[in-house]
N, C-alpha and C positions, 0 to 999 in steps of 0.2 A: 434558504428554501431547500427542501431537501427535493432530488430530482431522480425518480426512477423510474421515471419512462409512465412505469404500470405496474402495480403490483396484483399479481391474481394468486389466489390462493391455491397450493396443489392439490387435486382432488384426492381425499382422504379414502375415498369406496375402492382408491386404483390399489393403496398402499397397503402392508401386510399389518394391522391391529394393535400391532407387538410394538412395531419401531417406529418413532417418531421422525418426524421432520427433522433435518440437521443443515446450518450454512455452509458450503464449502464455497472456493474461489475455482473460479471458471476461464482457464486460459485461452484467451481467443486472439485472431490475424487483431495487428493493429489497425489500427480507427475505425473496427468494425463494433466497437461496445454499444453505441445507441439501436444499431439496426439488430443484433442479437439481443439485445433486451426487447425490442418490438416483437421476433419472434417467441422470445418466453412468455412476454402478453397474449400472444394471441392461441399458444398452446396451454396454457395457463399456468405456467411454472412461476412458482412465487420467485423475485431476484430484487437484487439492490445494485444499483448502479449510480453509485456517488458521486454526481459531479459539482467542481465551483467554477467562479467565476475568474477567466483570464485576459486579463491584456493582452491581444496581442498587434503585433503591428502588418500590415499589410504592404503589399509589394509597391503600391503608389505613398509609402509616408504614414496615409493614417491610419488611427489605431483602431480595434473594433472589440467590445469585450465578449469572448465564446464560454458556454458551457462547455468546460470539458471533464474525461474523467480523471479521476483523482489519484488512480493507478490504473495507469494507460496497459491495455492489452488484458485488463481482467475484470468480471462484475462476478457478482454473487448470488447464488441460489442457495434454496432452504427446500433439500425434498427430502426424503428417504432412500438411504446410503443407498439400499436397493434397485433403486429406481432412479438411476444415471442417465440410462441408454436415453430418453426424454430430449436430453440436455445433450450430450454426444451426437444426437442426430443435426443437430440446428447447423444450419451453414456458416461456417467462420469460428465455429468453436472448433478450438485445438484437443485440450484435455482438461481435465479434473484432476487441480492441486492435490498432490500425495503419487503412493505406487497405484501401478492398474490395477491392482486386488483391492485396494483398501485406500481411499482417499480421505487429505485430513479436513475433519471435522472445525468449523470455526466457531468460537463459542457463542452464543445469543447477545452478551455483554459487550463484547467488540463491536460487532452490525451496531449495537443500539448506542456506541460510543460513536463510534462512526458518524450513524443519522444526526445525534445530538452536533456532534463538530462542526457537521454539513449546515443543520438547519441553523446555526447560530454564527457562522460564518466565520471562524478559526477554525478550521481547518484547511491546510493548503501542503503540496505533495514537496518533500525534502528529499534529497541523495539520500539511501539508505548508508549507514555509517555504523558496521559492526561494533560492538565491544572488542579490541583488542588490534581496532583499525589503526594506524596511524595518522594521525591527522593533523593539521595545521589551524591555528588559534586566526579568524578573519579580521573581528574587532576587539577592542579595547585596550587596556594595557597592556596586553600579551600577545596582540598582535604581531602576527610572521612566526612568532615561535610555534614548534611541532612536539608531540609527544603520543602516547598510544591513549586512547580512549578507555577507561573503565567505570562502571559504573556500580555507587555504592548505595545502599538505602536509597532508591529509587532516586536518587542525584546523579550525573555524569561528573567525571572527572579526567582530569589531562593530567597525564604524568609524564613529566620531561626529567632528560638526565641529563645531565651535564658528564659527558664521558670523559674531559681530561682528571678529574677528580673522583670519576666513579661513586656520583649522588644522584638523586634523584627528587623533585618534590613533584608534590600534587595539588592542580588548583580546578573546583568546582567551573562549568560552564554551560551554557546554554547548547544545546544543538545546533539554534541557529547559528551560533558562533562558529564552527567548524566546517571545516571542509577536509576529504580522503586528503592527505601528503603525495605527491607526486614521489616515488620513491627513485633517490639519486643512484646514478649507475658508475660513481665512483668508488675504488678500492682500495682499500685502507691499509 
């Protein structure tokens, strides 16, 4: 189920003819994304606010499952680059992803991959984990072993070296497989 609050449409008679609506991501205080989306509803700022469903446990034991967001601290609007200040005024918005001159635009295909992920319920928030991170293998055969993440033809790939021989191989994995490598503070 996709969940965002309320979607209103921005009034198109406010915007300049010329320039279209565009998504940016919207930095706001944490755990304030459901009540900032209520005020986008109610000024009528179109946004996306993605949340799924979490386990979590409670201070007496049991568990309870919450809507939360999917990337905590940010939801999304769709206005005209122009027409910021809207969104800048809401209480508990920090700023608009990119510099203050010029914030980055998010493509319409991402939001709608996004919605699809939400509404079909694979979608769920991971560690972000650069290309050229170091990372350590969680399961399978290659568990505990580390190497840096790169990714080819839309595959991930772990390249570990074997430094007393100075080689190197590469084996395909999953994201969920990984986790960042705690980097050792020993010197060689």
């Amino acid at each position: 189920m996709i969940e965002t609050i309320c979607i209103a449409r921005s009034n198109p008679s406010v915007a300049n003819e010329t320039e279209l609506p565009e998504w940016f991501a919207v930095h706001c205080v944490p755990n304030h994304e459901k009540r900032i989306a209520e005020h986008f509803c109610v000024r009528q700022i179109e946004h996306f606010l993605p949340l799924f469903e979490a386990l979590r446990k409670r201070h007496d034991g049991s568990k309870v499952t919450l809507r939360v967001p999917l990337f905590p601290t940010y939801i999304f609007v769709r206005i005209v680059r122009t027409r910021r200040v809207p969104v800048l005024e809401v209480p508990s918005v920090l700023s608009i992803v990119g510099s203050k001159r010029y914030p980055c635009a998010i493509p319409d295909s991402y939001i709608e991959l996004l919605r699809q992920g939400i509404a079909s319920h694979q979608m769920q928030p991971h560690p972000y984990i650069a290309v050229g991170t170091r990372v350590r293998v969680k399961a399978g055969a290659m568990a505990g072993a580390e190497g840096v993440l790169l990714r080819t033809k839309g595959r991930f790939r772990v390249v570990m070296t074997l430094e007393l021989v100075m080689k190197s191989v590469a084996m395909e994995v999953d994201l969920a497989d990984l986790e960042a490598a705690i980097p050792s503070h020993s010197s060689s």
